[in-house]
Phi, psi and omega in degrees: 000115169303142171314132183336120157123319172249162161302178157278309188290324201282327183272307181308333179288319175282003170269336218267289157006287174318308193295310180324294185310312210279298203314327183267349196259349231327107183233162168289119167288183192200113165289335172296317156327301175300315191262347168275319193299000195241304184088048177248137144340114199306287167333311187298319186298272158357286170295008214254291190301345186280303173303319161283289250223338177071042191200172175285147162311303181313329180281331183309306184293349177296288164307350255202252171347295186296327175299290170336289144346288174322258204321343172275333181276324193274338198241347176225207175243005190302165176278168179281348172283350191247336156320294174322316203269337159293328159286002198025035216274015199058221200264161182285341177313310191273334170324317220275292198305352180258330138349292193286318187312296212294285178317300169080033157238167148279161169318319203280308183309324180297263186335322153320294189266346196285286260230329159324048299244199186283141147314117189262000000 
C-alpha cells in the first residue's frame, strides 16, 4: 500500500520519473529527498519502495543503468569504457562485478552471446 495520499500507479510513475532525472543528472537518488518532495514520511517511504520493487531506491537506479549498459552492450559497438562513462555506471572494477552479479557475465562475454545468431 503507497503512502496516505497517493495511488499506486501515481507514486510509481513519480518514482520512475525521479529515477529518470537522477540517471540523466547523474546523481544519486535519496530516498529522503523524494519522499520531503511528496511530503511523506521518509520510513514509511522507504519501506514502501522495499515492499514494491525489493530493493532501496539507489539499487533501482542501479538496475536501471546495468539494463541500459545490457541494451548498449547488445545494440552497438562502443566500447565498454565508453558504456561505463556513459551510463554513469562507476568504476570499471565495480561495473564489472555488478554486471556479472545482474547478468551472470562479464560485459564482453554478455556482448558475444547476446550478438550469436540461430544455429544454422
Amino acid at each position: 500500500m503507497p503512502p496516505a495520499g497517493l495511488k499506486k500507479r501515481e507514486l510509481t510513475r513519480l518514482i520512475e520519473e525521479y529515477l529518470d532525472r537522477c540517471y540523466r543528472a547523474r546523481s544519486v537518488p535519496r530516498a529522503s529527498e523524494f519522499a520531503a518532495s511528496l511530503e511523506l514520511d521518509t520510513k514509511a517511504f522507504r519501506r514502501f519502495i522495499r515492499r514494491m520493487y525489493g530493493v532501496p531506491l539507489a539499487a533501482l537506479l542501479r538496475q536501471k543503468r546495468l539494463k541500459k549498459a545490457a541494451f548498449l552492450l547488445r545494440t552497438t559497438d562502443r566500447t565498454v569504457e565508453e558504456i561505463i562513462r556513459q551510463t554513469a555506471a562507476g568504476d570499471r572494477v565495480s561495473f564489472f562485478r555488478a554486471f556479472r552479479a545482474a547478468f551472470h557475465a562479464s560485459p564482453v562475454e554478455y556482448r558475444l552471446e547476446s550478438r550469436v545468431g540461430p544455429p544454422t
